[in-house]
N, C-alpha and C positions, 0 to 999 in steps of 0.2 A: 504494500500500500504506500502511493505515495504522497505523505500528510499533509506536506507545503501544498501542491497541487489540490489536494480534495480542500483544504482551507480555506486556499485562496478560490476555488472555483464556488463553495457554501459563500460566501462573502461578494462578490461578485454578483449572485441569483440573488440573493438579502437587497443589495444595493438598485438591483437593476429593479423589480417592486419598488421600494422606496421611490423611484422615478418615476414611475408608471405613473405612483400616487401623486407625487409631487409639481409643485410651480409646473409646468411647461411640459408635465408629464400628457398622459392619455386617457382624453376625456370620459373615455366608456370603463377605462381600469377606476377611472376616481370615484366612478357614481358604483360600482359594485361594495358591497354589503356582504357580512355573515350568510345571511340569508341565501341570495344570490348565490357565492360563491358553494355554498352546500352542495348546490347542484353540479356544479362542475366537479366537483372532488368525486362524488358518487360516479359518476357517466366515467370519470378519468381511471378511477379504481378499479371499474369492469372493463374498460378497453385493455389494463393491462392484464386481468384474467383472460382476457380474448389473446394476448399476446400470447401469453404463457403456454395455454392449449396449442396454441398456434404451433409453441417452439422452434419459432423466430427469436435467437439471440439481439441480433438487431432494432427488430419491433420491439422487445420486451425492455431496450434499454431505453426507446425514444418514448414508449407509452410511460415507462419510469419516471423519467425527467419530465411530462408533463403532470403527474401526477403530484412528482414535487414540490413542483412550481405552487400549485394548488395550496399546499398546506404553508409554503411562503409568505404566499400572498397573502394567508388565512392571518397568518403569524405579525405581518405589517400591521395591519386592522390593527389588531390588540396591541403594538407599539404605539401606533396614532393617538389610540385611548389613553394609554399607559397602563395599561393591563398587564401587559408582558411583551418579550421580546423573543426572537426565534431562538437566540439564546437559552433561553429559559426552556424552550420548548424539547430543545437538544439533550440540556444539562437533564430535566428531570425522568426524561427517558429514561435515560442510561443510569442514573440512582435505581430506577426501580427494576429496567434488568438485573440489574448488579442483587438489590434486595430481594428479588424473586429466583434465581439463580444460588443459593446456598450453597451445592452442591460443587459449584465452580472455583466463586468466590468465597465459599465460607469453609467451617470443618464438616457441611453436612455428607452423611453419605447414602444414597440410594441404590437401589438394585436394579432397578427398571425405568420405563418412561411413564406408566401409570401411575408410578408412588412421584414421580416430577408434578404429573399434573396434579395429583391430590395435592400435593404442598402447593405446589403455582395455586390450587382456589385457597387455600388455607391463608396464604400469606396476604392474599389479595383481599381478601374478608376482612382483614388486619388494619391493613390500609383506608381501606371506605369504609370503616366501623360500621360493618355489615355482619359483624362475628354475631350478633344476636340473632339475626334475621335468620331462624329455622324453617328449616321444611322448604313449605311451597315458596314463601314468601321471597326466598331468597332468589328462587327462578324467575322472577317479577322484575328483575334486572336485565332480562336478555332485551332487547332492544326490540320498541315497535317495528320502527322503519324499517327492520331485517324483511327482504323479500320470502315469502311464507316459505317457503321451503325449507330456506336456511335456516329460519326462526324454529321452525321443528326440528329441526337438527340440532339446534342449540337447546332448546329445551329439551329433546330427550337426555342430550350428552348428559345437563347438567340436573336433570331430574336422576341418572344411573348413578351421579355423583353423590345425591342425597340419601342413595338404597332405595330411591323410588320408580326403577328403571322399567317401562315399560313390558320388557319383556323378561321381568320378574313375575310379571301379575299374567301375562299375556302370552300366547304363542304367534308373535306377529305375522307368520306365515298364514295360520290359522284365520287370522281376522281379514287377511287381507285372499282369501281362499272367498270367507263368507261374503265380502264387501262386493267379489265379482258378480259372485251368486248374484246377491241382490239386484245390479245395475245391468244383469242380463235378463233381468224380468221385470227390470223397469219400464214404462212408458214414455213419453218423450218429454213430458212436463214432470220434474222430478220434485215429489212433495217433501216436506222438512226433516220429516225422517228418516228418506236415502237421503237426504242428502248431509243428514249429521252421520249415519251409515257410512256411508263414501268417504265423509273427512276423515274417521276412524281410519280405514282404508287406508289414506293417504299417509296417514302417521305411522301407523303401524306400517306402510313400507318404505320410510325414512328412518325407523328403527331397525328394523331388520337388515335396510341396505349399512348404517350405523353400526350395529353389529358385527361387521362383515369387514369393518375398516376402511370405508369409504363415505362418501358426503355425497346426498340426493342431488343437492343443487350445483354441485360441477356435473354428476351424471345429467342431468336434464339438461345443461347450457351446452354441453360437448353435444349431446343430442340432437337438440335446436342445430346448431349448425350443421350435422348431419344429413338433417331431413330437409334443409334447405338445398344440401349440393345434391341430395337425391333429387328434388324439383324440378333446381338447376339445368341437369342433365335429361331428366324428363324433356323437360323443355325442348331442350338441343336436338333429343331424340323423333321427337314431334316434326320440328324444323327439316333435320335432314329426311324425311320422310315426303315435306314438304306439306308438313299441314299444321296449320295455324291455331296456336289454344287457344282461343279464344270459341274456336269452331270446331275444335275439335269434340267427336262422339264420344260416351261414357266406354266403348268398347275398343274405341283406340288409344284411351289414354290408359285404361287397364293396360291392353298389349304393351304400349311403351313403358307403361310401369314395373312389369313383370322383365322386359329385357334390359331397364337397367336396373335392377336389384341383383340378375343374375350376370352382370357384369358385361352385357354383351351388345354394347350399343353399332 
């Protein structure tokens, strides 16, 4: 690592916001807001999940740097105020890696990475005098704005944390067996009870995929992008056929859909 260079280059990005903000800076940087700026962090945070899946080294370093910039700019605001400084933002980071990390920096010693994360929530509780907050209540922490998947994934993890693990109580295979049941003898307007059925469903196979050491909501985005370049190619296959989807019949977009699944455009 080379420290002069990353120093000076943090310092530099600090500086150039401060511009943005400032006398003679740029008018549409001056009038953004917390608020405002929220959105761009989120939208910049999933472009570089996009990168990552992607595994594009390159992409994954430019999607990084705009992400950063993000929390820079976030960091200016609070200077302006006198709230804080990106300084501040850097420095307490790294305290609290450092405090959560025992095992690195301290004399602790662990066996595995599951007794890391029990101590990671234990010390963390420490911190946000949360240590009271038992049971359920303490799940009441995971974040609204989490996209529902994720948020189920967050709340099972940190419900198994509590001894109140879903599929402690549950055979989430089991649930999510019955959940299909249901939704194949549903009718097309689904009343409140499939559909509290079905959420069940959903959870219990965010648990079960959870159990298994993996997370619903990368399976579904990798997914998404899947079903798109299947379309994609759909598309294409249409095209060179010479027939237009727009107009094309339910029996030739099956056809084209069955030869590119089977890989044979």
């Amino acid at each position: 690592m080379d420290t002069n260079r990353l120093s000076e280059a943090i310092v530099r990005l600090a500086r150039l916001a401060e511009r943005l903000r400032g006398p003679g800076g740029c008018p549409w940087d001056a009038k953004q807001t917390d608020q405002s700026v929220k959105n761009y962090l989120l939208e910049e945070a999933y472009e570089v999940l996009d990168a990552v899946d992607k595994g594009d080294p390159e992409l994954v370093c430019g999607e990084l740097g705009d992400l950063l910039f993000q929390i820079v700019f976030l960091a200016q605001l609070g200077s302006e105020r006198g709230e804080f400084e990106l300084a501040d933002v850097v420095e307490q980071v790294e305290k609290k890696m450092i405090r959560r990390h025992p095992h690195v920096f301290g004399e602790m010693v662990v066996k595995d990475a599951d007794e890391v994360a029990r101590n990671w929530a234990k010390i963390k509780e420490e911190e946000k005098g949360t240590k009271g907050e038992k049971g359920v209540r303490a799940l009441m922490k995971v974040p609204l704005s989490l996209p529902a998947l994720l948020r189920a994934h967050r709340l099972c993890e940190r419900a198994s944390k509590i001894n109140l693990g879903l599929s402690k109580m549950e055979d989430p295979i089991r649930l999510i067996e019955e959940g299909l049941e249901v939704l194949k003898g549903a009718k097309e307007n689904l009343d409140a009870g499939i559909e509290e059925t079905l959420g069940c469903t959903l959870i219990s196979l965010v648990e079960a995929i959870r159990m298994r050491g993996k997370n619903a909501e990368d399976i579904l985005r990798k997914s998404n992008q899947r079903f798109l370049d299947v379309l994609e190619a759909l598309e294409d296959e249409l095209e060179r056929q010479g027939i237009e989807l727009r107009r094309a019949s339910e029996t030739q977009i099956i056809a084209a859909w069955k030869k590119v699944k089977a890989g044979k455009p």
